[in-house]
C-alpha positions as CSV (number, residue, x, y, z in Angstrom):
1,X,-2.9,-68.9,-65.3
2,X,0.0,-68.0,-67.0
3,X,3.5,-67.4,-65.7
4,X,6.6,-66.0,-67.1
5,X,9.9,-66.1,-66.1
6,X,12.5,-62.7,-65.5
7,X,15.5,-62.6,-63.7
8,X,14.7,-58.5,-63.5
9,X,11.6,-56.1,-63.2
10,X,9.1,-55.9,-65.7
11,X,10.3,-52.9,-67.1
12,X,13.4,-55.2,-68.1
13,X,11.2,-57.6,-70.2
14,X,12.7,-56.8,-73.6
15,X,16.2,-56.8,-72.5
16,X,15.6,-60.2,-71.4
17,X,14.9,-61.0,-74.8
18,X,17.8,-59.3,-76.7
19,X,19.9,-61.4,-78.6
20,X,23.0,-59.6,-77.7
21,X,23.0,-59.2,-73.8
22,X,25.3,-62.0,-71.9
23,X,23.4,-65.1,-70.7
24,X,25.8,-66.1,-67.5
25,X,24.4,-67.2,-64.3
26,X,21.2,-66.8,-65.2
27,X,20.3,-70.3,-65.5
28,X,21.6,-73.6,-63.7
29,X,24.2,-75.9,-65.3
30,X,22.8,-79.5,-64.9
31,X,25.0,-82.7,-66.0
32,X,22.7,-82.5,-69.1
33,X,24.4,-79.4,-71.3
34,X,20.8,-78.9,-73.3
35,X,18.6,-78.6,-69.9
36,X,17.6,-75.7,-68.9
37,X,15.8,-76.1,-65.0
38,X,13.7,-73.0,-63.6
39,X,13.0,-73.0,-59.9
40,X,10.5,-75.7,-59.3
41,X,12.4,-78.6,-60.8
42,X,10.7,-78.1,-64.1
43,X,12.6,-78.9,-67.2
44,X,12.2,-75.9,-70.1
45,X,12.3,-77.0,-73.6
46,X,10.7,-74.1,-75.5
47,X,13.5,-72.4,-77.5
48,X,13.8,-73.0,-81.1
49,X,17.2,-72.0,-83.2
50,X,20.4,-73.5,-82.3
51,X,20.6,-75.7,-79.2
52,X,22.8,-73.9,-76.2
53,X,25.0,-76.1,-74.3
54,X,24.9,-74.1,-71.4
55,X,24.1,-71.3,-69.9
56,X,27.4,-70.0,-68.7
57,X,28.7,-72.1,-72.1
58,X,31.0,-70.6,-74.7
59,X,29.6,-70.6,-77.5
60,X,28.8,-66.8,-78.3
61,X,27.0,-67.4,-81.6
62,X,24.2,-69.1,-80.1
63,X,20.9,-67.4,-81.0
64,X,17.2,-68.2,-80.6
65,X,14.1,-66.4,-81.5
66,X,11.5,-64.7,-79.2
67,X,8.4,-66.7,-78.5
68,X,5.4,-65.0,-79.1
69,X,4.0,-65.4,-75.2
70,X,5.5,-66.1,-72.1
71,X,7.2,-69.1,-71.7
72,X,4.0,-71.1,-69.1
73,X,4.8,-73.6,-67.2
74,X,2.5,-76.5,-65.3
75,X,0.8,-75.1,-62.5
76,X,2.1,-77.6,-60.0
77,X,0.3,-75.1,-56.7
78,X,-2.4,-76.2,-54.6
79,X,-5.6,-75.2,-55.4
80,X,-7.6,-73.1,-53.4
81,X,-10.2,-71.1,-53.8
82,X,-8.7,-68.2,-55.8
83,X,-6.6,-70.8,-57.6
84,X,-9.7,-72.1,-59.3
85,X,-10.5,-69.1,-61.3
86,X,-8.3,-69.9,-64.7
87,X,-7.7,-67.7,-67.8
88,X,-10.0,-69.1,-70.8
89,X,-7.8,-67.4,-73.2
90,X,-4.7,-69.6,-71.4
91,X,-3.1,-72.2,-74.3
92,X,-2.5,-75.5,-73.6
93,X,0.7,-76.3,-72.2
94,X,3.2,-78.8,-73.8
95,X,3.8,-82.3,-72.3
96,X,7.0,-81.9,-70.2
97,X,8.4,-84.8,-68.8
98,X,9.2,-84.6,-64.9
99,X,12.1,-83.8,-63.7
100,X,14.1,-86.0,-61.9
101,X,15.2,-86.1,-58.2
102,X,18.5,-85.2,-59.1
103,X,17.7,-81.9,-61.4
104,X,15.1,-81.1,-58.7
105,X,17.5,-81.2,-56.0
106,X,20.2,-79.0,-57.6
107,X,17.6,-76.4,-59.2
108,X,16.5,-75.9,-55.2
109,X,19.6,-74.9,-54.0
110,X,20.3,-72.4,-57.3
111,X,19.1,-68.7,-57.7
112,X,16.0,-68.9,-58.4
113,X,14.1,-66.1,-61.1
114,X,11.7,-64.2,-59.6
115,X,8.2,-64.8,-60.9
116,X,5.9,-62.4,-62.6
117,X,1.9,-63.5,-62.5
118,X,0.0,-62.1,-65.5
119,X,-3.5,-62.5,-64.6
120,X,-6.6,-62.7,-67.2
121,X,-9.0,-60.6,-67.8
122,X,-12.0,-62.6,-66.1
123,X,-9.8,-62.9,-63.0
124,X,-12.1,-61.2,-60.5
125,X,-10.9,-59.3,-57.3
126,X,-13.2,-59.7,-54.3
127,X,-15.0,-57.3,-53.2
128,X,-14.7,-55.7,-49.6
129,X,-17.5,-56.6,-47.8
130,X,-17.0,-60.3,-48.5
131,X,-13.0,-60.6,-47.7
132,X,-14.3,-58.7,-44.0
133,X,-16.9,-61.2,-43.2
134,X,-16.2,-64.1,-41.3
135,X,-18.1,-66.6,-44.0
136,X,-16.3,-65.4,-46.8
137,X,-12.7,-66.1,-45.2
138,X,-13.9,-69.5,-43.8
139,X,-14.9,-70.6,-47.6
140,X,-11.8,-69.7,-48.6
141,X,-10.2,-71.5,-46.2
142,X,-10.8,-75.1,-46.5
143,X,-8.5,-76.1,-43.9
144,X,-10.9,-74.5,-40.8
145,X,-12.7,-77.3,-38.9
146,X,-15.9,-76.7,-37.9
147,X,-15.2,-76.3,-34.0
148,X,-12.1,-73.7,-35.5
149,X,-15.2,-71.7,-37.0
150,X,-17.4,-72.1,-33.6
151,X,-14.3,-70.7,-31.9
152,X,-14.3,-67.7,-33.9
153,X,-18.0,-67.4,-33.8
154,X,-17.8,-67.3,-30.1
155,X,-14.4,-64.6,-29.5
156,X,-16.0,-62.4,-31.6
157,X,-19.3,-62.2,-30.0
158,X,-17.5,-62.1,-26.7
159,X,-15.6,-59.5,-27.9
160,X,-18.5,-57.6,-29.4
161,X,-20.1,-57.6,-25.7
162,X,-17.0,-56.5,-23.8
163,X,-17.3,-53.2,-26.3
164,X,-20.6,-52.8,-25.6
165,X,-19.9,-53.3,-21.8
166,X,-16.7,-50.4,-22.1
167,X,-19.2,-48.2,-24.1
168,X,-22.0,-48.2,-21.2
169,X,-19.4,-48.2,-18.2
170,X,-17.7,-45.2,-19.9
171,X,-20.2,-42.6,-18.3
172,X,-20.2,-44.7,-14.7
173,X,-18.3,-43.0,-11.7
174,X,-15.2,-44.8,-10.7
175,X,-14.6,-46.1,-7.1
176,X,-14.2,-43.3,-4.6
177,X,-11.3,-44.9,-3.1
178,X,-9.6,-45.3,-6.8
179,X,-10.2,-41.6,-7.3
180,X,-8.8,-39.9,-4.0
181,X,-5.5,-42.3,-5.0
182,X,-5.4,-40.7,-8.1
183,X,-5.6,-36.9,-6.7
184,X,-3.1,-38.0,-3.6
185,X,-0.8,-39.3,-6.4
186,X,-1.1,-36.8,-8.5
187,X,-2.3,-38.6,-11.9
188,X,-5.4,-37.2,-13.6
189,X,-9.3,-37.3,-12.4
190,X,-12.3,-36.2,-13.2
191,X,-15.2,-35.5,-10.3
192,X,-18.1,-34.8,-12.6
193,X,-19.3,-37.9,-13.0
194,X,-20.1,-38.2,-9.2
195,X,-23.7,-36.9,-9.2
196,X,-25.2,-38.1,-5.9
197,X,-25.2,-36.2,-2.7
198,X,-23.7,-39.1,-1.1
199,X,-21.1,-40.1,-3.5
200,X,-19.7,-36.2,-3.2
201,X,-19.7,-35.9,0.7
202,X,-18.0,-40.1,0.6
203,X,-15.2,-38.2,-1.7
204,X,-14.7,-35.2,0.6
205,X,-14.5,-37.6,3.7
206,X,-12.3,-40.0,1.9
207,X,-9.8,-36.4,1.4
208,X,-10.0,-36.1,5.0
209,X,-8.7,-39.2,5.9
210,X,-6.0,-38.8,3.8
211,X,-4.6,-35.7,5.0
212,X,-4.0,-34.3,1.6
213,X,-5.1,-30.8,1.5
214,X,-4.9,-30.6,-2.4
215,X,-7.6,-33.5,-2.9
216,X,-9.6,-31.5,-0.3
217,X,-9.2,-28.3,-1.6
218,X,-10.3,-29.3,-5.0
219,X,-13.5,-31.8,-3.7
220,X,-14.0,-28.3,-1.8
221,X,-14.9,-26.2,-4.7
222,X,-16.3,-28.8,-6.4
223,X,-19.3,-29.3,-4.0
224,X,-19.2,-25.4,-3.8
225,X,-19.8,-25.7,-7.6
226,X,-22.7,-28.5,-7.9
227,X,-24.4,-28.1,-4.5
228,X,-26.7,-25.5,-3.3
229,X,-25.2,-22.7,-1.1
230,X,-27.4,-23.8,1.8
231,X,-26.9,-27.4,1.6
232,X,-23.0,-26.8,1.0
233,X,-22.2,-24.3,4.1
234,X,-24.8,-27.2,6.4
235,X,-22.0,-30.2,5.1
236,X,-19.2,-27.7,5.3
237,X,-19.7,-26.9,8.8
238,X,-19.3,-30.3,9.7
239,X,-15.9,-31.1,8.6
240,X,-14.0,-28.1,10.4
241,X,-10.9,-29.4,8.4
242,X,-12.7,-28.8,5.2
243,X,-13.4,-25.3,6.6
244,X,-10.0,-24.7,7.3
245,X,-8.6,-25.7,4.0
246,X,-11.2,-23.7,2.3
247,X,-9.8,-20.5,4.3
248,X,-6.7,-20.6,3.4
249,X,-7.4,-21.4,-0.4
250,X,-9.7,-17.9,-0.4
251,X,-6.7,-15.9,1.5
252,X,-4.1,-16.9,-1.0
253,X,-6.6,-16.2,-3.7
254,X,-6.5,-12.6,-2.1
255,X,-10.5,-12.6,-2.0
256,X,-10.5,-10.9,1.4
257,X,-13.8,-10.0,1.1
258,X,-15.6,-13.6,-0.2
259,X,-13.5,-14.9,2.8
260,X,-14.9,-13.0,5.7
261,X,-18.6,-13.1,4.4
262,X,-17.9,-17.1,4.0
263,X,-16.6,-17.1,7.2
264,X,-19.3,-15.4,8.9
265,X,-21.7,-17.7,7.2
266,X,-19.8,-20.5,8.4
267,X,-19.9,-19.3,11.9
268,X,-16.4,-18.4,12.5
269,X,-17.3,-15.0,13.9
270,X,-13.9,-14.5,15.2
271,X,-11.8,-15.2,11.5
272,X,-14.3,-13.4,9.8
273,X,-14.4,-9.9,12.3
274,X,-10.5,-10.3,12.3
275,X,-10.5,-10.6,8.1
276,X,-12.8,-7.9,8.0
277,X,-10.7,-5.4,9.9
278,X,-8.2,-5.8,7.7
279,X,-10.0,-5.3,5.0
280,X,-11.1,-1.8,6.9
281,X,-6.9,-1.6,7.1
282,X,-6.4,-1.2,3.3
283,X,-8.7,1.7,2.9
284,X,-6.3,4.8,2.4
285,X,-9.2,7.7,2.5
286,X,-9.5,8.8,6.3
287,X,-12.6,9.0,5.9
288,X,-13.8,5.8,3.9
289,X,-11.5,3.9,6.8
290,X,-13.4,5.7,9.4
291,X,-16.8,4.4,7.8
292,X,-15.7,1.0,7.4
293,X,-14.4,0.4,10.5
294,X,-17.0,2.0,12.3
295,X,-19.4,-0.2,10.2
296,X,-16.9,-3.4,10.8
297,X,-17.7,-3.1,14.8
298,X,-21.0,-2.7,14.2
299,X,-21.6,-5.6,12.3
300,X,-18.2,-8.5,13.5
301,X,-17.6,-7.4,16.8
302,X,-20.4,-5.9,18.5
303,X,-22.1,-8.2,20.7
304,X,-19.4,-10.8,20.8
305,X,-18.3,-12.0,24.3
306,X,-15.3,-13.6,22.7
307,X,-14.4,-10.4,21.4
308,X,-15.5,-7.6,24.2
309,X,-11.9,-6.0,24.6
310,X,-11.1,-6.5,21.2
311,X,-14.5,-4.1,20.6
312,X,-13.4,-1.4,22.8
313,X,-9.9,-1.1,21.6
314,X,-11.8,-0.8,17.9
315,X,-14.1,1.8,19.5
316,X,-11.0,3.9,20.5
317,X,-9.4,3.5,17.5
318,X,-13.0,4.8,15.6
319,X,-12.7,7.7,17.7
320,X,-9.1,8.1,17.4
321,X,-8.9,8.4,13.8
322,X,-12.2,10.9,14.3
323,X,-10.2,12.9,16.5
324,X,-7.5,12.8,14.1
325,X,-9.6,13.9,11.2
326,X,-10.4,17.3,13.1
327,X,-7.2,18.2,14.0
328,X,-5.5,17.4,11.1
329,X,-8.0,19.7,9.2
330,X,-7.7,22.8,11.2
331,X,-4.0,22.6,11.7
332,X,-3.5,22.0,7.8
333,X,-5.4,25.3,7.3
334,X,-3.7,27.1,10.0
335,X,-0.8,26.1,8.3
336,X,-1.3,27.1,5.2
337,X,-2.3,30.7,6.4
338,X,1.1,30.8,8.6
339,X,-1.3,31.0,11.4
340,X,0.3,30.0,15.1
341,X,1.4,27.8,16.3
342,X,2.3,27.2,13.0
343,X,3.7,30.3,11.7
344,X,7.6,29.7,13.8
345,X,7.3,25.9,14.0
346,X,6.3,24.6,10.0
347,X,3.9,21.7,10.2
348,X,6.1,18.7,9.2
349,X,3.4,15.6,8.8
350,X,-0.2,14.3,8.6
351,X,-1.7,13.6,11.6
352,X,-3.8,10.7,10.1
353,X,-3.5,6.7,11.2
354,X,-0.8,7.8,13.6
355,X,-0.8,5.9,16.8
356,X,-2.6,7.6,20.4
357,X,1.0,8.1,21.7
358,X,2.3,10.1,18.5
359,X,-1.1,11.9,18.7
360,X,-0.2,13.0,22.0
361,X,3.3,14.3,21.4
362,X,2.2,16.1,18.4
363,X,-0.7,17.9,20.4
364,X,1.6,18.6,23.1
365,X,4.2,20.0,20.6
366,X,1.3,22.2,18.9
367,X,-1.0,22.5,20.8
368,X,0.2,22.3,24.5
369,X,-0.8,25.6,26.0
370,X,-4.4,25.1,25.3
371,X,-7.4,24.4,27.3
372,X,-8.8,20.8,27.8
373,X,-12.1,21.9,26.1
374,X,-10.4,22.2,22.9
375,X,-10.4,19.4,21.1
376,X,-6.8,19.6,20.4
377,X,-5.7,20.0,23.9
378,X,-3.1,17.7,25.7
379,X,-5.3,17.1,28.5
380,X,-8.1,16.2,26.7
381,X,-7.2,13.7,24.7
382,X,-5.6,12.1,27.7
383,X,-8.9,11.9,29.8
384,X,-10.2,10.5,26.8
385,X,-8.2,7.7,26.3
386,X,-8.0,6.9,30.1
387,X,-4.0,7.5,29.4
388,X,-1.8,7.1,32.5
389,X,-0.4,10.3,33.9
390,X,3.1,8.4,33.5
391,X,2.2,8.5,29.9
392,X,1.6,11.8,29.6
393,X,4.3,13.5,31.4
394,X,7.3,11.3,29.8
395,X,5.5,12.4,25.9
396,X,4.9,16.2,26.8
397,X,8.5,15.9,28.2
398,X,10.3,15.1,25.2
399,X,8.3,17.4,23.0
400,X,9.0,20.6,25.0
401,X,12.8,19.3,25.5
402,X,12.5,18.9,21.8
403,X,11.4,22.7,21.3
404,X,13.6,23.8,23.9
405,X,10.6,25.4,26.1
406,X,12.2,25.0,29.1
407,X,9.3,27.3,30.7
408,X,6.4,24.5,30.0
409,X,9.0,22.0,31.1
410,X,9.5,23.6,34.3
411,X,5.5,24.0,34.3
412,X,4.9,20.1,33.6
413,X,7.2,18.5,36.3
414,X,7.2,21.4,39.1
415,X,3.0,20.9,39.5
416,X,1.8,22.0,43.2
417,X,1.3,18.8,43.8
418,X,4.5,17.9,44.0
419,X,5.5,20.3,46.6
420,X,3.6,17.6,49.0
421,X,7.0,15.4,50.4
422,X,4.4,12.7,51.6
423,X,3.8,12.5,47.8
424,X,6.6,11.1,45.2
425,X,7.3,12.3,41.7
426,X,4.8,10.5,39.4
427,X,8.1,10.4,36.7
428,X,11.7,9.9,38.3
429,X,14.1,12.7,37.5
430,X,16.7,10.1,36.1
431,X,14.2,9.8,33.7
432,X,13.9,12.9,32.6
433,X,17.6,13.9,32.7
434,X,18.1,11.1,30.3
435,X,15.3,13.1,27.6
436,X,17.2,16.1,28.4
437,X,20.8,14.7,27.7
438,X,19.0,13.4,24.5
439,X,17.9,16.7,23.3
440,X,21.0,18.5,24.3
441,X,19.8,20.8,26.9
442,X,22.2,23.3,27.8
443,X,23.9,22.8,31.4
444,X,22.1,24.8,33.7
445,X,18.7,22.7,32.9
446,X,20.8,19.6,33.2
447,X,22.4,20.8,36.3
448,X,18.6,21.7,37.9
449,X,17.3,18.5,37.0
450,X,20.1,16.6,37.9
451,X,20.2,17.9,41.5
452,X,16.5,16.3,41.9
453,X,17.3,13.0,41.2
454,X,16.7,11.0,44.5
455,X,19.5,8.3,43.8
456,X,22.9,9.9,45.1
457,X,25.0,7.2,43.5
458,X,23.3,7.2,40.3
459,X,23.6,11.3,40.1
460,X,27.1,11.4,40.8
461,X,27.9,8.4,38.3
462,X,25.4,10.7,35.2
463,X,27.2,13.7,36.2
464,X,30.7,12.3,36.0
465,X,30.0,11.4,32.9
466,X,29.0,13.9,31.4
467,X,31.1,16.2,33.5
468,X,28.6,18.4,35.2
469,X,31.0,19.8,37.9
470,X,29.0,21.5,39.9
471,X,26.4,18.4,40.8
472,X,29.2,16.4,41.1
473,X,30.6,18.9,44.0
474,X,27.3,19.1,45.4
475,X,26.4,15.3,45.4
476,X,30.0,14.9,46.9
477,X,29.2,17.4,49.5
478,X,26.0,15.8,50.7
479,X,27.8,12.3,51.0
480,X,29.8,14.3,53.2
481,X,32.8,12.4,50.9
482,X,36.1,14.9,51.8
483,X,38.5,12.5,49.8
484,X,36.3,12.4,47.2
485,X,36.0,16.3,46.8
486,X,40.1,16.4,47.3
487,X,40.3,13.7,44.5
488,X,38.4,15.6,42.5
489,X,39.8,19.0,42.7
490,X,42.0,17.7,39.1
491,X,39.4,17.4,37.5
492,X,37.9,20.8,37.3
493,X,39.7,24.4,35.7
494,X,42.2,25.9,38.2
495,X,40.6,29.2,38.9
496,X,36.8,28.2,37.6
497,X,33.8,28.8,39.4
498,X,33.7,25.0,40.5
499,X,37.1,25.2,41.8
500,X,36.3,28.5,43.8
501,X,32.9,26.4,45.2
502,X,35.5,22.9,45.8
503,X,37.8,25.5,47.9
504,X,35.4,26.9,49.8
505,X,33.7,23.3,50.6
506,X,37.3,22.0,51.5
507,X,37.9,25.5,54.3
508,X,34.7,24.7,55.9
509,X,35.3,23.6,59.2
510,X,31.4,23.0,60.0
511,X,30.9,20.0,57.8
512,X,31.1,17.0,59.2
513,X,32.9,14.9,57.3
514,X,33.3,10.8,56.8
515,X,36.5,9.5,57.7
């Protein structure tokens, strides 16, 4: 092997060689002028021409020629087993004496030039298969004992079998416990590789004693996905808290409808009747609500003891919106023709999905004359319903205060029946003067009404207040109260007809009064 000295880059070679660059500090000054040392101690003797004293020396004319290689020096480096493949075409190297320890010493400590290898041509490379194999690097490598290469023999096959190992366990299902850890703390998991009935129900049991209704949730629908319907709603109905989490995932998925027919399946009757009927809430056709609710009792709650009185308030409210449908498609075409009742009093809503008590006050405001075998008749929508009379008295009340029909007023709360004195009023008076007061009746209705209210105190306290003179003389007359009738007399105009009535109350010696 050849070797050549440069204290720059290859590209730099010729430069190195040019008589005219500067030679300082490239070389070491040793106590011999004519040595010149390179970095292994070795002393270089090759230059012909004029001898140089130094290399940092002053003499500028000093000149030498160009050899016609590179300068080689003694291959002093172990040999292994690349070092044994040498150059044929190398010359033989001139004797050099060795250097001695003091030369050696100081050369160590200098700059040393960087070396540039120049390999042969017959200097192989080795190929790739034998620098990966394990033979090929312990050849090389003399220095490996052989219980080194046993050792090596041995962590590699151990290493080939834990790969092997990693590749088959890559497909096995990890430890249930592991997983519900992973979903409770959130990190990512995989379920599919759970493929045994067992192993899935272990993972939704595991959930449950957890309490984490996001690992149950998801175990959930993935049982819903992988088992069979029957064999998932048989487990599912086992583990109520399962059912319950999977109820409340399909309501805030909005899938009202998968939810109640799930329900049902599940046997929550009750959940699944109440789901349904509000699905049947959401329809906005009268008539598609009508259908589906009527076919929602027929199916949820119909034969349910659980939900008996819930059944009959749905039947009412099925025949309700029937009722309501009927009405509210005459009446719109009475309207439209300017038909009575109609034709002085404009029709001013839609009668459908309104409650049974706005029913009745708009029957009795449209309708209230009629007789009970219409089907828009007061009266017969009150038998109906089984509505109190209480009911139906207070709600025709405010609708004829409302159309000031005083005459169907005085027909509603003056029945014969209430002639009887054995029998009370089925609606006190107080009552009604307070729906009167609301609908601003004119004085002489509040005055008549007034004057049947059976509280004396309460009267004269209402008609103070909203100074009704005349029932406040008349209340004051029949508590026989003279200082409260001479208290009084500022109140009313001087020269009214109140104050002619408190004057002639206050002359009348035949009235007993209180002291």
């Amino acid at each position: 092997m050849s070797v050549r000295y440069s204290l720059k880059g290859d590209e730099e070679d010729e430069g190195y060689w040019n008589q005219k660059e500067k030679r300082q500090n490239f070389f070491d000054d040793a106590d011999d002028e004519n040595e010149i040392i390179d970095w292994t101690g070795t002393r270089i003797e090759e230059f012909t021409g004029s001898q140089v004293t130094s290399a940092r020396g002053t003499n500028k004319n000093a000149s030498f020629t160009k050899p016609s290689r590179p300068v080689e020096i003694a291959n002093n480096f172990p040999k292994t087993g690349t070092n044994k493949e040498i150059s044929s075409q190398s010359e033989p190297k001139p004797e050099q004496p060795k250097p001695t320890q003091t030369s050696a010493s100081k050369s160590y400590h200098k700059k040393s030039a960087s070396l540039t290898i120049v390999g042969t041509k017959n200097l192989s490379k080795p190929t790739s298969s034998s620098a990966s194999s394990l033979e090929s690097a312990v050849k090389r490598d003399s220095k490996l004992s052989h219980t080194e290469v046993s050792k090596l023999y041995a962590e590699v096959t151990s290493l080939k079998r834990k790969l092997q190992s990693s590749e088959r366990s890559r497909w096995d299902a990890p430890k249930v416990s592991d997983t519900i850890i992973r979903m409770v703390m959130g990190e990512p998991f995989s379920l599919e590789m759970y493929k045994s009935l067992p192993d899935k129900l272990t993972l939704l049991d595991s959930a449950i004693e957890y309490h984490d209704g996001n690992s149950i949730t998801a175990i959930v629908l993935f049982l819903k996905k992988t088992l069979k319907n029957s064999i998932f709603i048989s487990e599912l109905r086992k583990r109520p808290v399962a059912i319950n989490h999977y109820a409340v995932y399909l309501r805030s998925m909005g899938d009202e409808e998968v939810l109640a027919s799930q329900l049902q399946i599940l046997g929550r009757k009750e959940e699944a009747a109440m789901c349904r009927y509000r699905l049947t809430l959401q329809e906005s056709s009268p008539q598609a609500r009508y259908q589906s609710m009527k076919k929602c009792t027929d199916s949820y709650f119909e034969g349910s003891k659980i939900l008996h009185r819930e059944t009959v308030l749905l039947r009412e409210q099925c025949s309700l919106l029937n009722k309501q449908i009927l009405i509210e498609g005459a009446d719109s075409k009475a309207s439209r023709e300017r038909k009575p009742p109609f034709a002085d009093c404009p029709k001013e809503a839609e009668l459908y999905f309104l409650p049974l008590i706005t029913t009745l006050y708009y029957c009795c405001k449209y309708h209230f004359n009629q007789s009970q075998s219409s089907i828009s008749s007061p009266e017969s929508l009150v038998k109906e319903f089984n509505m109190s009379e209480k009911q139906y008295v207070m709600t025709a009340a405010k609708a004829c205060a409302n159309q000031r029909k005083w005459a169907d007023l005085d027909t509603l709360l003056a029945p014969k029946k209430w002639i009887m004195k054995t029998k009370k009023p089925t609606v006190g008076f107080d009552r009604i003067v307070g729906i009167l007061l609301k609908a601003k009746a004119p004085n002489d209705i509040l005055q008549k009404y007034m004057l049947m209210m059976d509280d004396t105190t309460k009267r004269l306290e209402t008609a103070k207040k909203y100074k009704i003179h005349s029932v406040v003389i008349e209340t004051l007359k029949q508590m026989r109260d003279l200082r409260g009738l001479q208290n009084y007399r500022t109140e009313v105009t001087y020269g009214s007809s109140e104050d002619i009535q408190l004057q002639t109350l206050l002359k009348n010696t035949s009235i007993k009064w209180k002291t």
